[in-house]
N, C-alpha and C positions, 0 to 999 in steps of 0.2 A: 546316423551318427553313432560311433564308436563308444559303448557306457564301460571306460579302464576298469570304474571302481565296480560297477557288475561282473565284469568279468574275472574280475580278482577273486570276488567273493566265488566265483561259482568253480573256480578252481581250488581255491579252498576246500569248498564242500565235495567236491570228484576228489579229493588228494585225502581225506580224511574217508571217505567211502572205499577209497583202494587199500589205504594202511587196514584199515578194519578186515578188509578180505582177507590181506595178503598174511594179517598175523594168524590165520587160523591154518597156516602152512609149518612143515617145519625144515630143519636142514633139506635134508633130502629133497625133498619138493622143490627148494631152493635150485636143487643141482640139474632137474629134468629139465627136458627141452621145450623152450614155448613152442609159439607159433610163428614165427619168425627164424627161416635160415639159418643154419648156425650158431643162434644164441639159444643159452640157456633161459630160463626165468632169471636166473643172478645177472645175466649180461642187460635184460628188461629193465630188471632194479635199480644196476649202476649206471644206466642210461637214464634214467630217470632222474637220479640225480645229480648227474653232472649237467646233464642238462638244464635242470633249474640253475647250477652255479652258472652255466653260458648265458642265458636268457637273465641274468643280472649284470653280466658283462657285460650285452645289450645294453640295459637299462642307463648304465653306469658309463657308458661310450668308449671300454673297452673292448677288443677281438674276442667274438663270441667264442670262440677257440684258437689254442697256440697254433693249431697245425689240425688239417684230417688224421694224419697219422698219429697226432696226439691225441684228439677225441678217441679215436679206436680203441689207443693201447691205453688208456685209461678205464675206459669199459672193460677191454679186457682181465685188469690189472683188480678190478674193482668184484668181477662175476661170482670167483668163489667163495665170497665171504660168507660165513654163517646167518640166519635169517635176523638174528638180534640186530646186526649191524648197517642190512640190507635196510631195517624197518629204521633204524636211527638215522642214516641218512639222510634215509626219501625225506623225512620227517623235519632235519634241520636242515635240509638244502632247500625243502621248501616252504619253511618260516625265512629263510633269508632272501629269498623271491618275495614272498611276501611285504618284508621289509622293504628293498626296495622297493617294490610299486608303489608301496606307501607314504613314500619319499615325497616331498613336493618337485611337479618338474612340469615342463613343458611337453604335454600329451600329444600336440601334433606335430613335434620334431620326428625329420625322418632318421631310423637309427638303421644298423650295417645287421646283417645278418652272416647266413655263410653263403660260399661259392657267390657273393657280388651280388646277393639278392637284397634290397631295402623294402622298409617299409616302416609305417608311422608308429610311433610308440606306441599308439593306442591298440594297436593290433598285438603287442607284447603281449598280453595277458594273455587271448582268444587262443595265440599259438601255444601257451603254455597249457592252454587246456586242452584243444587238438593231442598234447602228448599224454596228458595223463587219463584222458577219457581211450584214445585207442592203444595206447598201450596193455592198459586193465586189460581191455579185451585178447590183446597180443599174447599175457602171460596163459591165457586156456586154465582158467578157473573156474568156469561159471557164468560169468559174464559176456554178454553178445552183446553186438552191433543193435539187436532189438532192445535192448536194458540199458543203451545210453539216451539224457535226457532228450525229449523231443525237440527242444531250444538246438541242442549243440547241432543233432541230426542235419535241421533244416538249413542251420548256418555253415557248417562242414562241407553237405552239397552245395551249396553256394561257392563258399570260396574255392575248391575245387575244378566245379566248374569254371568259375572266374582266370583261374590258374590255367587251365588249358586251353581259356580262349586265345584265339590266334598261333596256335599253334598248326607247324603247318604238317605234319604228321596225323592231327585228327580232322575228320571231314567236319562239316556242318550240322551240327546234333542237335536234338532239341529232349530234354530231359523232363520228365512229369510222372509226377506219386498219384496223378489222378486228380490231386486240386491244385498242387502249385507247378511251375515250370520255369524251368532253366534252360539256357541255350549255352554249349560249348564248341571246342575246336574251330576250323576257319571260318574268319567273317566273311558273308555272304546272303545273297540276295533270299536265298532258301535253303532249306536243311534238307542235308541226305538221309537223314533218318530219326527218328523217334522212340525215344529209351524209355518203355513205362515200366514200373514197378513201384513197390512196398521202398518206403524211406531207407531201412536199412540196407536193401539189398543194393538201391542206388548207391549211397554211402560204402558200401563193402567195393562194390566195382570200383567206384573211383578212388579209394584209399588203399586198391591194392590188395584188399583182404576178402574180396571175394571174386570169380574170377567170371560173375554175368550170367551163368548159363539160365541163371531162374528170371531172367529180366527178358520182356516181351518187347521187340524191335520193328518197328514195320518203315519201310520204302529204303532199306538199306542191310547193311551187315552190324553186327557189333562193332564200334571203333576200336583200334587195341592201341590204348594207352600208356602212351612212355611213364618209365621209372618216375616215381617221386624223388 
C-alpha cells in the first residue's frame, strides 16, 4: 500500500535538503552545465519547478502540461534566471504541491499524467520525489546516487524495474544488490541474464545516469534500455 502522506513528507524533506545545497551556489554556477544534455543547472531548476506546478495539475485533474513544446519552452524561458529567483521558485512551487496534496481527495483515483501514461494518485507524491531526489544529483554538486536515501534507492529500482517489465525490447533480467531481487523486461519462463551490483549503481543504470559498466552480468549481455 501506497503511504501519500509519507511520501509527501519525505519530498518535503529531499526539496528543503536541495534548496539548502543549491543556495550555497551563486549566479554563475547557476549558468554552468549539469549533467544532463543540453541543460544548464538553471534549465534543472526550472524544471524543477514547473514540474511541481504540473504534478498539481495532476492532483487537481488538470493537463499535466499545455503541450510538450510548452513544457520545453517554459524550462527554456525559465533557465537564466539569477540564483535568488531559481531558489524562490523551487520553494513556492513546492509549497503549492505541497498544498495540494494536502487537500482532502480520493488517493486511489486514477489521474492522467503525460504522453497517455496513468496512474493512482497515490503514486503523485513518490513521482514527485523520483524528481527532486534525481535531479539534485543531475545538477553535479556533490550529490551522488550513493547519498540518496536507502528508502527512495530500493523503491526507485523497483518501479523502474516494474516500468520495463514487458517490454519487448528488453530480454528477461533478473536484478539483485545481493539481498533483494527484482526481475525486469520480457515475461517469461526464465531470465537471460543476471544484473548484480551496489544499489546505486543498479539505480544509475536504470535511471539513465549511469551507463552499467561497474554492474557484474552473468548468463547474458547487459540489456540496453530504451529512453525514459
Amino acid at each position: 500500500m501506497i503511504d501519500h502522506a509519507h511520501d509527501l513528507a519525505s519530498v518535503r524533506d529531499a526539496t528543503d535538503r536541495l534548496l539548502t545545497a543549491v543556495g550555497e551556489l551563486d549566479n554563475a554556477s547557476v549558468t554552468e552545465p549539469s549533467r544532463l544534455p543540453g541543460w544548464t543547472r538553471g534549465h534543472v531548476l526550472a524544471h524543477l519547478a514547473r514540474n511541481a506546478d504540473a504534478l498539481v495539475n495532476v492532483l487537481e485533474g488538470r493537463p499535466m502540461y499545455a503541450s510538450g513544446d510548452a513544457r520545453d519552452a517554459d524550462i527554456d524561458r525559465d533557465a537564466p534566471r539569477p540564483l535568488d529567483v531559481q531558489l524562490a521558485d523551487v520553494r513556492d512551487s513546492a509549497a503549492r504541491f505541497q498544498e495540494a496534496g494536502a487537500a482532502p481527495a480520493d488517493w486511489s483515483r486514477i489521474v492522467q499524467l503525460r504522453n497517455g501514461v496513468t496512474d493512482s494518485a497515490a503514486m503523485v507524491p513518490f513521482r514527485r520525489w523520483v524528481e527532486v531526489e534525481l535531479h539534485r544529483v543531475d545538477l553535479g554538486i556533490g550529490y551522488e546516487l550513493e547519498d540518496v536515501p536507502a528508502e527512495f534507492t530500493g523503491r526507485e529500482i523497483a518501479f523502474l524495474a516494474d516500468r520495463f517489465t514487458g517490454h519487448p525490447d528488453v530480454p528477461p533480467t533478473r536484478l539483485t544488490d545481493g539481498t533483494r531481487v527484482w526481475t525486469t523486461g520480457q515475461v517469461a519462463e526464465a531470465v537471460v541474464a543476471t544484473v548484480t551490483g551496489p544499489p546505486a549503481d543498479l539505480l544509475g543504470w536504470l535511471a539513465g545516469r549511469r551507463d552499467g559498466s561497474t554492474l557484474r552480468v552473468e548468463g547474458g549481455r547487459l540489456p540496453e534500455l530504451p529512453a525514459l
